[in-house]
N, C-alpha and C positions, 0 to 999 in steps of 0.2 A: 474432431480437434478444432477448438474454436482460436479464431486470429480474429484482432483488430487493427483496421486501418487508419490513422491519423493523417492531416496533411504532411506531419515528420516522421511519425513512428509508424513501428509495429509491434502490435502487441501482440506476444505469441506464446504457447506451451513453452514452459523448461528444457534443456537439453541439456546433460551430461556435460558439452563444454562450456555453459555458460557460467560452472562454480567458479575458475578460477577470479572472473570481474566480480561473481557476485560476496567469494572472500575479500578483493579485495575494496570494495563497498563496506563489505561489513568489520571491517577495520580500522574504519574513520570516525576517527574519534567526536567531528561535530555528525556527523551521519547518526551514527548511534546515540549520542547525548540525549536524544528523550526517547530512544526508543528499547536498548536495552535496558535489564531488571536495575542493575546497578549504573547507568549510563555510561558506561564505558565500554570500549571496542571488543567485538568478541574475539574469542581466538580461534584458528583454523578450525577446530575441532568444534566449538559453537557454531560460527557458523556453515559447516558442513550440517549438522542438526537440523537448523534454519531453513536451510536450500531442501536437505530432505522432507522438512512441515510443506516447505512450498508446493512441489511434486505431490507428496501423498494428499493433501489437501484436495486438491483435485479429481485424486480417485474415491477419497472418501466422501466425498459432499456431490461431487460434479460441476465445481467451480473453484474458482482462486485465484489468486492472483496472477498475474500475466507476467512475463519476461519482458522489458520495455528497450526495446531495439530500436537505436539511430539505421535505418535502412541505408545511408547514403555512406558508414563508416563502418556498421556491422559491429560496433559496440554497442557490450547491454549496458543501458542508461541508470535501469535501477527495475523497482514493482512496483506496480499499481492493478489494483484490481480490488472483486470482492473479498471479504474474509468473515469466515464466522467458525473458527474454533470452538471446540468444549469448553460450556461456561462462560462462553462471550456474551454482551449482554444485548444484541443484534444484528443483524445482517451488516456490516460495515464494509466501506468503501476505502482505503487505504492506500498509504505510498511512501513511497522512499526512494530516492537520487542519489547516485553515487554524488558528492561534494561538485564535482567537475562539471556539471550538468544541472546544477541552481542558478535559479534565474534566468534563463533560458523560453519559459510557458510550459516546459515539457510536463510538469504536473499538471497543469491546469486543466490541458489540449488532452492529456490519457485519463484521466477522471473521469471529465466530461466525455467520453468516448464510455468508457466504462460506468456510467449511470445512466447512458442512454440503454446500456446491454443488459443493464440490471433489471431496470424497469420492463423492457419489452422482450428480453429474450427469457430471462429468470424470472418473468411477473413479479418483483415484488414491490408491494407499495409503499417504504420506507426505508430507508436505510440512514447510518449512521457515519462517521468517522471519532475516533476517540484519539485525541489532542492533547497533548502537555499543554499548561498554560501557560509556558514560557515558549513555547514554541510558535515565537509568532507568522515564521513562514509557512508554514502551515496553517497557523487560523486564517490568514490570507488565503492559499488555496480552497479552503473550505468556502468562506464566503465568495472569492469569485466566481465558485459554481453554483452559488445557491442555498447551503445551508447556513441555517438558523442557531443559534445557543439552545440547546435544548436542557440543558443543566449539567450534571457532573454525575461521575461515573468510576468506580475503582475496578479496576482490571482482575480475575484470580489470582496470578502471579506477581501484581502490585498492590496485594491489599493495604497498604498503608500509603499509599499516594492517590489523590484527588484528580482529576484527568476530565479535561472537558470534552461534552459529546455534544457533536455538531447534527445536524440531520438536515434529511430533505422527504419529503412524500410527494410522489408520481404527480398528484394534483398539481402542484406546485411547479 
């Protein structure tokens, strides 16, 4: 069971009671705005689906996204970690904030935690993040850790939307 430690967080396996924060994260209507199909909030039953990708993800690859814990409050903050779904088009680094917890560093600080784990515990020598282009707090996160515009990218489930991919390689 892998856990990461942040100077604020912890980033840990899924558990059973963290669905009810992470429905209502997935709820929010700016939260989801570039990240759902149709950007808008999912509902209970989406994201219950969601929460169980997150979980199974894990067993199916051996990695995934993390559970992102205020240790000092014991609320889940949001995800961040790696992802690479069927049909992704690379090993990607990813996040999401409940609304309440933007602005904060808390992306930045779990990222960079999670590409230090990418790189040396998963060896791999690249990875990505894929971006709405309107989604500028987020291309903010991407470039304070380092990556680069690497160009554009359409997702399987958005294939009619253009989406920027950010990267980084280990060299770097």
């Amino acid at each position: 069971m892998t856990t990461l430690e942040t100077e604020r967080l912890l980033l840990r396996m899924w558990e059973p009671g963290d669905f009810e924060a992470y429905a209502a994260m997935s709820a929010e209507p700016e939260v989801m705005r570039f990240l759902s199909h149709d950007g808008k909030p999912l509902s209970r039953f989406e994201a219950w689906r969601s929460f169980a990708a997150q979980v199974g993800h894990w067993k199916l690859r051996g990695f995934g996204m993390f559970a992102v814990v205020e240790p000092t409050s014991g609320d889940l903050v949001g995800r961040i970690g790696p992802w690479q779904p069927e049909g992704w088009p690379d090993f990607e680094i990813g996040w999401t904030l409940g609304g309440k917890y933007w602005g904060r560093g808390y992306a930045t600080e779990a990222v960079k935690a999670c590409i230090t784990y990418s790189f040396t515990e998963l060896r791999r020598s690249h990875l990505i993040s894929i971006i709405d282009p309107d989604n500028i707090r987020s291309i903010r996160v991407a470039e304070r850790v380092g990556e680069q515009l690497e160009g554009t990218v359409a997702l399987p489930h958005l294939p009619n939307r253009t989406l920027l991919q950010y990267g980084l390689y280990r060299q770097d």
